[in-house]
TIVO-2410 file (N, C-alpha, C; in nm, 3 decimals):
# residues 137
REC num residu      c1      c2      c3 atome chaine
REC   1      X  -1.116   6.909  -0.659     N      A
REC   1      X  -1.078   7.007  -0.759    CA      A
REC   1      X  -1.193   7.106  -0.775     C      A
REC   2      X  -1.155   7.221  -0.761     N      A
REC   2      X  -1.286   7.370  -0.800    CA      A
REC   2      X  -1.274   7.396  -0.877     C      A
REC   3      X  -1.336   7.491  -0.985     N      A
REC   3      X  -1.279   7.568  -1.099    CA      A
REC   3      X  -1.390   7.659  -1.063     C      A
REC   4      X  -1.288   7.797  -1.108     N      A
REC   4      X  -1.339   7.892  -1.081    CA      A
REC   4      X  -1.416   7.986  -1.158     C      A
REC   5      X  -1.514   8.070  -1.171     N      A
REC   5      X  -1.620   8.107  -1.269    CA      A
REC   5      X  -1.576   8.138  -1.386     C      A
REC   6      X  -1.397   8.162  -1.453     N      A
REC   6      X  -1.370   8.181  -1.580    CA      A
REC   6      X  -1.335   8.036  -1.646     C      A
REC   7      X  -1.336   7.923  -1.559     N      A
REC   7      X  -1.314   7.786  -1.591    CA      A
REC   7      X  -1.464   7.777  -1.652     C      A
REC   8      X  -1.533   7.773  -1.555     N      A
REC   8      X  -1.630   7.746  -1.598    CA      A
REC   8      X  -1.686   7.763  -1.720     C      A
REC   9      X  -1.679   7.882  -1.772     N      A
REC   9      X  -1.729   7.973  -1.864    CA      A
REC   9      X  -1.717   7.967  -2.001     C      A
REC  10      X  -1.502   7.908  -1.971     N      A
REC  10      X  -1.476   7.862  -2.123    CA      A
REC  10      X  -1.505   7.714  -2.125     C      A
REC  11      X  -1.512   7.641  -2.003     N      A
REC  11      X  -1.601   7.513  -2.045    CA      A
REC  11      X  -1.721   7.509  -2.143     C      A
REC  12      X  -1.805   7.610  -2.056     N      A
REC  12      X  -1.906   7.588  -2.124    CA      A
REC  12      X  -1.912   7.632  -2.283     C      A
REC  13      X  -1.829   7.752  -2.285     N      A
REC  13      X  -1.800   7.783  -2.471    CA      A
REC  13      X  -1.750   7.660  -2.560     C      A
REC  14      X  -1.608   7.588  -2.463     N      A
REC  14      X  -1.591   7.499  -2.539    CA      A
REC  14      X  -1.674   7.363  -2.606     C      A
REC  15      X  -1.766   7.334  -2.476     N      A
REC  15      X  -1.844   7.240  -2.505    CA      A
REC  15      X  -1.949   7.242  -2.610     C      A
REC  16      X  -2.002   7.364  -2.575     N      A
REC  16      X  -2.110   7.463  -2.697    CA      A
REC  16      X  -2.025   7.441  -2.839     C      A
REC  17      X  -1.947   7.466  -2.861     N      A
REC  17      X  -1.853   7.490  -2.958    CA      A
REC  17      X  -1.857   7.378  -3.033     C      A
REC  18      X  -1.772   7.261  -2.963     N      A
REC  18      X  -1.683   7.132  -2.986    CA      A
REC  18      X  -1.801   7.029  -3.022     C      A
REC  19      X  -1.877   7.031  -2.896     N      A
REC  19      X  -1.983   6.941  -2.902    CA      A
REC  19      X  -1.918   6.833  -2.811     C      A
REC  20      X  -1.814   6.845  -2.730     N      A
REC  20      X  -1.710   6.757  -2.623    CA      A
REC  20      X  -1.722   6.810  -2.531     C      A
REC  21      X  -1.791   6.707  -2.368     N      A
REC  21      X  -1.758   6.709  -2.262    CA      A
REC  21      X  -1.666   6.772  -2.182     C      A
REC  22      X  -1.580   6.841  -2.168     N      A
REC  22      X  -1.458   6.909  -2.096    CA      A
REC  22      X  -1.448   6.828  -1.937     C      A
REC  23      X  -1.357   6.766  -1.907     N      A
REC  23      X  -1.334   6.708  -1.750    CA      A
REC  23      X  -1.301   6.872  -1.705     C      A
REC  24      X  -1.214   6.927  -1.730     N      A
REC  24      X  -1.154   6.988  -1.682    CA      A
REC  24      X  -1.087   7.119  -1.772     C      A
REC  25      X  -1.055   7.235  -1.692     N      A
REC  25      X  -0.971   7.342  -1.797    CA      A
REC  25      X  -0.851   7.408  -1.684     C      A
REC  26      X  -0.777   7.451  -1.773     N      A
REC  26      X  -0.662   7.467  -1.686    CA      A
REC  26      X  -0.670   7.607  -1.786     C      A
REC  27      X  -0.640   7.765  -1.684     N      A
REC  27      X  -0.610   7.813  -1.793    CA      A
REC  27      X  -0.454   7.892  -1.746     C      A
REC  28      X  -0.369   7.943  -1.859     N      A
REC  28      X  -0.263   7.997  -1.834    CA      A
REC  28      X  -0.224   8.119  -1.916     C      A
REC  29      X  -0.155   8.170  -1.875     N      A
REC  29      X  -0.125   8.304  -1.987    CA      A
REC  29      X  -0.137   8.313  -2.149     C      A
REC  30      X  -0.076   8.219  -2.168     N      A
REC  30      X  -0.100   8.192  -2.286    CA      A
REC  30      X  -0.160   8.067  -2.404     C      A
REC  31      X  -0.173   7.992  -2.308     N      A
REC  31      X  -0.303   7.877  -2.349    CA      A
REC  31      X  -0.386   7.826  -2.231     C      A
REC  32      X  -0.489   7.749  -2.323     N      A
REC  32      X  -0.623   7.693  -2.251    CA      A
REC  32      X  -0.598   7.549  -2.271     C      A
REC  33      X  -0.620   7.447  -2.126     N      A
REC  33      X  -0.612   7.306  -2.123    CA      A
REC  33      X  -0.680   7.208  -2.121     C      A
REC  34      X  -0.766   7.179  -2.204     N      A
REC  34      X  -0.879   7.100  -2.148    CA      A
REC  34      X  -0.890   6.963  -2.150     C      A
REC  35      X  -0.928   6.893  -2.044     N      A
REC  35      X  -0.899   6.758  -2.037    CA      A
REC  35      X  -0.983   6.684  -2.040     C      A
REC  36      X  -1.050   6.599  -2.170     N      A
REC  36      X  -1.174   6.547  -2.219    CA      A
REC  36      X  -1.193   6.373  -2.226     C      A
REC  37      X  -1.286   6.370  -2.234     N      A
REC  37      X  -1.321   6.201  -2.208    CA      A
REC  37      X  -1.207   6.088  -2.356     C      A
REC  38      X  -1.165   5.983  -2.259     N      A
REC  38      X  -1.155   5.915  -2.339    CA      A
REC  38      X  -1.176   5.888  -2.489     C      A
REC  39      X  -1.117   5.910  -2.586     N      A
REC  39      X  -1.181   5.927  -2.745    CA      A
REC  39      X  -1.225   6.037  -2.821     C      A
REC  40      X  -1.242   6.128  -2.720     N      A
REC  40      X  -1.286   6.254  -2.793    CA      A
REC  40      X  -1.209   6.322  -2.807     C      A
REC  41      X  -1.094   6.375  -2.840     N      A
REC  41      X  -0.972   6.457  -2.833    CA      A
REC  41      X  -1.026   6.493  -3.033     C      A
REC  42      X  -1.010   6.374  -3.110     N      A
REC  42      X  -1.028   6.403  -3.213    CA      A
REC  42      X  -1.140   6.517  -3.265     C      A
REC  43      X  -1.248   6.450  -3.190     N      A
REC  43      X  -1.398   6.538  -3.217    CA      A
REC  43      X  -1.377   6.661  -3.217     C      A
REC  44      X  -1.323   6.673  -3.102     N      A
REC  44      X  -1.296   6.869  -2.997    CA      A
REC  44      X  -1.181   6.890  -3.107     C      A
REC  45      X  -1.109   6.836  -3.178     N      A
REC  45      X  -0.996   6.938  -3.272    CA      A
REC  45      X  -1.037   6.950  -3.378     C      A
REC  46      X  -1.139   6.888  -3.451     N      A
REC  46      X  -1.210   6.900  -3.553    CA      A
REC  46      X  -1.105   6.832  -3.692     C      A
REC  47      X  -1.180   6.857  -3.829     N      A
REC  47      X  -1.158   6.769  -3.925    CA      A
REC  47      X  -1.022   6.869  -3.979     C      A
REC  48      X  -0.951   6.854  -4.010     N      A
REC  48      X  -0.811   6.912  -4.018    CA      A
REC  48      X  -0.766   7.041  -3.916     C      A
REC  49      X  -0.810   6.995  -3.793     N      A
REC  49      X  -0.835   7.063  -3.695    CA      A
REC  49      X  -0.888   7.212  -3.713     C      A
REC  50      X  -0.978   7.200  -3.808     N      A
REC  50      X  -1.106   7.295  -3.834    CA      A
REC  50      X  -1.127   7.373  -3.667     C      A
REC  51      X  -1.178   7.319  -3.619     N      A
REC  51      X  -1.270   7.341  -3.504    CA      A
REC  51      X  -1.165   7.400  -3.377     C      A
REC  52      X  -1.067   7.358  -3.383     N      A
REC  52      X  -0.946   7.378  -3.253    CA      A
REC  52      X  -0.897   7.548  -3.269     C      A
REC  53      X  -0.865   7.556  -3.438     N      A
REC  53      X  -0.872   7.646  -3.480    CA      A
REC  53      X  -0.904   7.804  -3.478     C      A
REC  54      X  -1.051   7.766  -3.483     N      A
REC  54      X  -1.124   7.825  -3.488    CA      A
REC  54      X  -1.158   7.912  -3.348     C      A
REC  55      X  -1.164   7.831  -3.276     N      A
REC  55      X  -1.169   7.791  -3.116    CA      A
REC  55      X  -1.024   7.901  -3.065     C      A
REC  56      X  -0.905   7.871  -3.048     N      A
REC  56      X  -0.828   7.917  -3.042    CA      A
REC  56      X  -0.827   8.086  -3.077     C      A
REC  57      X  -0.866   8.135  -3.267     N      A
REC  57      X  -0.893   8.234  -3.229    CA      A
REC  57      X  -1.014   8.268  -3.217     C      A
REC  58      X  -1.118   8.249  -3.128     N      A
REC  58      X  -1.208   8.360  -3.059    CA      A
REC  58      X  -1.172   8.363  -2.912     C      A
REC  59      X  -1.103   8.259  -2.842     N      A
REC  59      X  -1.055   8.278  -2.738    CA      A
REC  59      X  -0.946   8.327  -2.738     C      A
REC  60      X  -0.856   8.380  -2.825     N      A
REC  60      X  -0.750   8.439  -2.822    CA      A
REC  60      X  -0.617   8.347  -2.761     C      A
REC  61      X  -0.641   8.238  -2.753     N      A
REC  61      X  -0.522   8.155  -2.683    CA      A
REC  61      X  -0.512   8.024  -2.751     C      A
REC  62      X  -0.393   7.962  -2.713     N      A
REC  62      X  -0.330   7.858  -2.787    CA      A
REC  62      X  -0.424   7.720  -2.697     C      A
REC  63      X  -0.516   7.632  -2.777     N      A
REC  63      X  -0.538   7.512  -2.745    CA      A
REC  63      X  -0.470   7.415  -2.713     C      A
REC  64      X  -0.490   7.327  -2.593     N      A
REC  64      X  -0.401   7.202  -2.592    CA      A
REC  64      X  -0.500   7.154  -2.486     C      A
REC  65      X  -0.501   7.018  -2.613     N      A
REC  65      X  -0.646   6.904  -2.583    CA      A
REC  65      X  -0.569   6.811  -2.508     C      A
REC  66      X  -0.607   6.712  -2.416     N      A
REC  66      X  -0.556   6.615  -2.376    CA      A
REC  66      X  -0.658   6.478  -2.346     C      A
REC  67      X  -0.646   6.355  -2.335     N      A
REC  67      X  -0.765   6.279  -2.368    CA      A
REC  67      X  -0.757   6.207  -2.178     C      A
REC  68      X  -0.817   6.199  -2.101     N      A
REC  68      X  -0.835   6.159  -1.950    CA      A
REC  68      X  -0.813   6.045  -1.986     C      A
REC  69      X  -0.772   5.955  -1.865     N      A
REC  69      X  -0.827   5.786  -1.842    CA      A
REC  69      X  -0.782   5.751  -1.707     C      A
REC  70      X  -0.851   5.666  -1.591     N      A
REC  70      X  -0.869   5.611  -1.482    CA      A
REC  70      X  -0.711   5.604  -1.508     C      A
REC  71      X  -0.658   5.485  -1.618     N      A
REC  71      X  -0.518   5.432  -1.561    CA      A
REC  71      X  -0.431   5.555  -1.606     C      A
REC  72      X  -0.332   5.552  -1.485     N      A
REC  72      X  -0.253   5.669  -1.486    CA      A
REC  72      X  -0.135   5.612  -1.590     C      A
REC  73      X  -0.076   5.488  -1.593     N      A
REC  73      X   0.019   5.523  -1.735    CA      A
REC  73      X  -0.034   5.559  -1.839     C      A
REC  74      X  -0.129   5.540  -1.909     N      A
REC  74      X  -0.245   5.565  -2.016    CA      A
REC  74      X  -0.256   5.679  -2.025     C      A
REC  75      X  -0.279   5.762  -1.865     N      A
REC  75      X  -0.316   5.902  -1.877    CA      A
REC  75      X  -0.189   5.995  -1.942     C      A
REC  76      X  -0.061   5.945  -1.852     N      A
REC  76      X   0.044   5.993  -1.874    CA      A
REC  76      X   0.137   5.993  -1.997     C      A
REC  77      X   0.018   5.891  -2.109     N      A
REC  77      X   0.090   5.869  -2.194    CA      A
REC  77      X   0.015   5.920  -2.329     C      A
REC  78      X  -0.123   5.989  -2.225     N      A
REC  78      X  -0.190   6.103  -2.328    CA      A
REC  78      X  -0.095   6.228  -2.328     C      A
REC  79      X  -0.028   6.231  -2.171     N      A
REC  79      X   0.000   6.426  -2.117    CA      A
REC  79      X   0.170   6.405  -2.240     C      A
REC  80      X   0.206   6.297  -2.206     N      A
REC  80      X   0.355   6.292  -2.248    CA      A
REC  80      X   0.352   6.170  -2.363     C      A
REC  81      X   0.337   6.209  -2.509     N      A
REC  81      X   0.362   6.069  -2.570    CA      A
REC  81      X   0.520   6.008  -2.642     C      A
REC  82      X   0.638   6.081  -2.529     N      A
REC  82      X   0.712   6.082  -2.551    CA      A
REC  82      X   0.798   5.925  -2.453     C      A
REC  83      X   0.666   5.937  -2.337     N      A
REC  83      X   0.721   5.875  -2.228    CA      A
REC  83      X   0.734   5.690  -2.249     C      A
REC  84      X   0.825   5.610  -2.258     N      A
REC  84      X   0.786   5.488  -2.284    CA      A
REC  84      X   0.771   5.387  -2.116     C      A
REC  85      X   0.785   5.442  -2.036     N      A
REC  85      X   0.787   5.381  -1.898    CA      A
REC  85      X   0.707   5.471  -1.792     C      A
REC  86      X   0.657   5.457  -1.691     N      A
REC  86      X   0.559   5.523  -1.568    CA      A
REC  86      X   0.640   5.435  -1.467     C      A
REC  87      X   0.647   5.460  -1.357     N      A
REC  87      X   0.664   5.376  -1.234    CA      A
REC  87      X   0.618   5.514  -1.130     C      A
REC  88      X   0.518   5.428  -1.021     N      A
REC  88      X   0.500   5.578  -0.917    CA      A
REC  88      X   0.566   5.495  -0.795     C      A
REC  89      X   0.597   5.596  -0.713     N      A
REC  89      X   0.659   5.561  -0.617    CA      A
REC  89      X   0.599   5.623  -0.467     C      A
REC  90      X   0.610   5.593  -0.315     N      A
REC  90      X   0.596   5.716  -0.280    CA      A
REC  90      X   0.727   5.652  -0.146     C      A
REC  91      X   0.753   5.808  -0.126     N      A
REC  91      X   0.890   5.784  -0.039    CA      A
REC  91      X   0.887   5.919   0.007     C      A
REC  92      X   0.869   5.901   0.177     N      A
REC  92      X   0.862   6.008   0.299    CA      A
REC  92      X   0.728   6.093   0.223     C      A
REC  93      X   0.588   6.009   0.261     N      A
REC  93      X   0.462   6.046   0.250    CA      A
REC  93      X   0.443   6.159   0.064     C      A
REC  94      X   0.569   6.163  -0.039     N      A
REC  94      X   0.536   6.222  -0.145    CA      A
REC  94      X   0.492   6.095  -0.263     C      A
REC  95      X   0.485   6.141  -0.313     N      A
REC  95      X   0.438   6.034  -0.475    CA      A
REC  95      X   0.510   6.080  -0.576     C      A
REC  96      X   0.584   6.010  -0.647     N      A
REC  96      X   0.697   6.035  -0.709    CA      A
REC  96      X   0.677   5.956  -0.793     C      A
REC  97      X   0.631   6.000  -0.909     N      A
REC  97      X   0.611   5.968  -1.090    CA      A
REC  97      X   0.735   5.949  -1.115     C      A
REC  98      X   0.840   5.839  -1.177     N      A
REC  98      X   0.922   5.822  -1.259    CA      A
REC  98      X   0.903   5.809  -1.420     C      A
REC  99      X   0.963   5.904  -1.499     N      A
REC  99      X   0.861   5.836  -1.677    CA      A
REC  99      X   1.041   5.846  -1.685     C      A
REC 100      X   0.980   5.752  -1.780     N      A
REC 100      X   1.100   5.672  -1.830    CA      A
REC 100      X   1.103   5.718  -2.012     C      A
REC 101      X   1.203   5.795  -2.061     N      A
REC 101      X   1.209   5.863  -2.190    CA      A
REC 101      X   1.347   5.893  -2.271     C      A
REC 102      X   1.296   5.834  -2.409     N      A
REC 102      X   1.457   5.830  -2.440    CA      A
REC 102      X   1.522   5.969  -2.429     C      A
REC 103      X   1.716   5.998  -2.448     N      A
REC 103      X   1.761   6.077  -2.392    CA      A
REC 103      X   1.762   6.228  -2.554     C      A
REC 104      X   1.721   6.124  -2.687     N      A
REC 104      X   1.720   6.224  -2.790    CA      A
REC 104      X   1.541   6.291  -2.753     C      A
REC 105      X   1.414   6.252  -2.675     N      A
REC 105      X   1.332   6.327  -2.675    CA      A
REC 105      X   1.320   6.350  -2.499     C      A
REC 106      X   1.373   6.365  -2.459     N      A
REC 106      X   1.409   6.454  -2.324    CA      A
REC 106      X   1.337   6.595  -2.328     C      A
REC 107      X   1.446   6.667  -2.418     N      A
REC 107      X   1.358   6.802  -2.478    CA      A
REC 107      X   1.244   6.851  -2.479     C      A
REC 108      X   1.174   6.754  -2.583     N      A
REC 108      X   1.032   6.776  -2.595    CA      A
REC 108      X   0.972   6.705  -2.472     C      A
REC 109      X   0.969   6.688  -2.392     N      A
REC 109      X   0.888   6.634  -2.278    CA      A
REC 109      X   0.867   6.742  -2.225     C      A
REC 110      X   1.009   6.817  -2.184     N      A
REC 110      X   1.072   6.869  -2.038    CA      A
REC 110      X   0.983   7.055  -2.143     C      A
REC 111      X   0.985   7.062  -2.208     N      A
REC 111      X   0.980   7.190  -2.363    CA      A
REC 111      X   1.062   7.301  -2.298     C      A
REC 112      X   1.026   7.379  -2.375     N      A
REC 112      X   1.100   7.570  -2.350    CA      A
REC 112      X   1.086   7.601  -2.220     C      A
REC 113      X   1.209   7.582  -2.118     N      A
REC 113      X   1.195   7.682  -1.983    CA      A
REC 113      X   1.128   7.586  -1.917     C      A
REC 114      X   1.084   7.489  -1.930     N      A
REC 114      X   1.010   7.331  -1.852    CA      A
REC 114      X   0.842   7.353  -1.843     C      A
REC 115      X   0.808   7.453  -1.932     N      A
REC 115      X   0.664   7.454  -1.980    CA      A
REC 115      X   0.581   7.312  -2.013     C      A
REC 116      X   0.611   7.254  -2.091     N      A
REC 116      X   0.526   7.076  -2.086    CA      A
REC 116      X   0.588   6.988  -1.980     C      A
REC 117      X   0.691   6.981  -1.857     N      A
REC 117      X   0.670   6.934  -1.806    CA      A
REC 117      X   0.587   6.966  -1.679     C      A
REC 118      X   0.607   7.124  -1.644     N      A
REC 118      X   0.545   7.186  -1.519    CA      A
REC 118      X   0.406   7.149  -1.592     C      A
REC 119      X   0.368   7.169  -1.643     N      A
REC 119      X   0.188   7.159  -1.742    CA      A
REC 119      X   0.172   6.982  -1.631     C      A
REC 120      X   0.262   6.948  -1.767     N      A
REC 120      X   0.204   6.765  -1.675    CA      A
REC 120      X   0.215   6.769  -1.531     C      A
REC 121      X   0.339   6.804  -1.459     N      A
REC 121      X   0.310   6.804  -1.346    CA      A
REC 121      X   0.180   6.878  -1.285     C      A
REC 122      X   0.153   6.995  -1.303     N      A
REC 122      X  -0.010   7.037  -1.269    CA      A
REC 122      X  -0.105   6.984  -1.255     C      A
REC 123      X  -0.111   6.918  -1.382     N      A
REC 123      X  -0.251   6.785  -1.447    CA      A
REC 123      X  -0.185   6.669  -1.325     C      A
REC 124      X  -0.102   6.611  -1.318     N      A
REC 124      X  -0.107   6.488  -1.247    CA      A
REC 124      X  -0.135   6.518  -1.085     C      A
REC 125      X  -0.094   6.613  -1.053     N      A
REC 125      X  -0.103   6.689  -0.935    CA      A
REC 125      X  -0.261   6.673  -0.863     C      A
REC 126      X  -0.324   6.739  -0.983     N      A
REC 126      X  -0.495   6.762  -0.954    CA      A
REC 126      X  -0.520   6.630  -0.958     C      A
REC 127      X  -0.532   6.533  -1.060     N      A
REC 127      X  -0.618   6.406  -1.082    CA      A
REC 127      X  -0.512   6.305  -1.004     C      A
REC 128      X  -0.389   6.296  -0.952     N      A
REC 128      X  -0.355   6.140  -0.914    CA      A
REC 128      X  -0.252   6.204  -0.784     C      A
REC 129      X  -0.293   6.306  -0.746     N      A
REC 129      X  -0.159   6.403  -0.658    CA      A
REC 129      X  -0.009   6.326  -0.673     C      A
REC 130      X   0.024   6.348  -0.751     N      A
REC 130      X   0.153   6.340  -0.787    CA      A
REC 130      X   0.221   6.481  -0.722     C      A
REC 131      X   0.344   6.449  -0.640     N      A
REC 131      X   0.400   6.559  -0.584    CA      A
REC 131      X   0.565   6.620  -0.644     C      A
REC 132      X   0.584   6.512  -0.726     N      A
REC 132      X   0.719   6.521  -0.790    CA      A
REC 132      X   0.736   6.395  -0.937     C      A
REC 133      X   0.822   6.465  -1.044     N      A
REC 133      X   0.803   6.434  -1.159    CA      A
REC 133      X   0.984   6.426  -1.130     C      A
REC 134      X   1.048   6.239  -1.195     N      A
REC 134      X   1.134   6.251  -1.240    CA      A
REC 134      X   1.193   6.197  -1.339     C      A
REC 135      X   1.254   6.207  -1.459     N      A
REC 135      X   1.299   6.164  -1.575    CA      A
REC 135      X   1.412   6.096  -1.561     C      A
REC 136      X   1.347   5.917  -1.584     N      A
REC 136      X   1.506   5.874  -1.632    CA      A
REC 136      X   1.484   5.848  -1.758     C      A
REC 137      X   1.581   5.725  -1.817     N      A
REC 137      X   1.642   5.724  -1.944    CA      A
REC 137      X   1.630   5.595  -1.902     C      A
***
């Protein structure tokens, strides 16, 4: 994984900022992603999310914290806490994430136009190459 000198940059603001490690930043039109150590998600959003806030506007974009971990259901159940099942699969050399989610929060997984699920797919992509995301019930 590279990140490129504007990754970098709001890393380093954020970290300056937060006082949190950043694994990683993803950025997109209209928000910034950063993917931080185990436990610290709270720290980096601050005390009634004071700090996320704040953060948000001088960067002009919408925050969304996410907390890392080695095990990928764990991880996946930081990106999606909607998901109650993981199974990976791989079939004809792809890797194929199954999350398993009830059918009243489908919605919010998949969000507006498939914005939180393309997001997760991205993130799983980089850290566990996941090549395909599919939802059962």
């Amino acid at each position: 994984m590279k990140l490129d000198t504007d990754a970098i940059k709001i890393i380093n603001f954020f970290e300056k900022y937060t006082k949190v490690h950043a694994r990683d930043c993803i950025i997109e039109p209209t928000n910034i992603i950063f993917i931080v150590e185990e436990g610290k998600a709270g720290k980096a959003i601050g005390k009634k999310g004071l700090t996320i806030n704040e953060l948000e506007n001088k960067l002009n974009k919408k925050i969304k914290i996410f907390e890392w971990s080695d095990n990928l259901e764990k991880f996946v159940a930081n990106l999606a806490p909607q998901a109650k099942s993981v199974k990976l699969e791989e079939n004809k050399g792809k890797n194929i994430l199954s999350i398993g989610v009830d059918f009243n929060k489908r919605g919010l997984l998949i969000g507006k136009g498939g914005t939180n699920i393309n997001r997760i797919k991205t993130i799983l992509k980089r850290y566990h190459n996941i090549d395909e995301i599919k939802l059962q019930q």
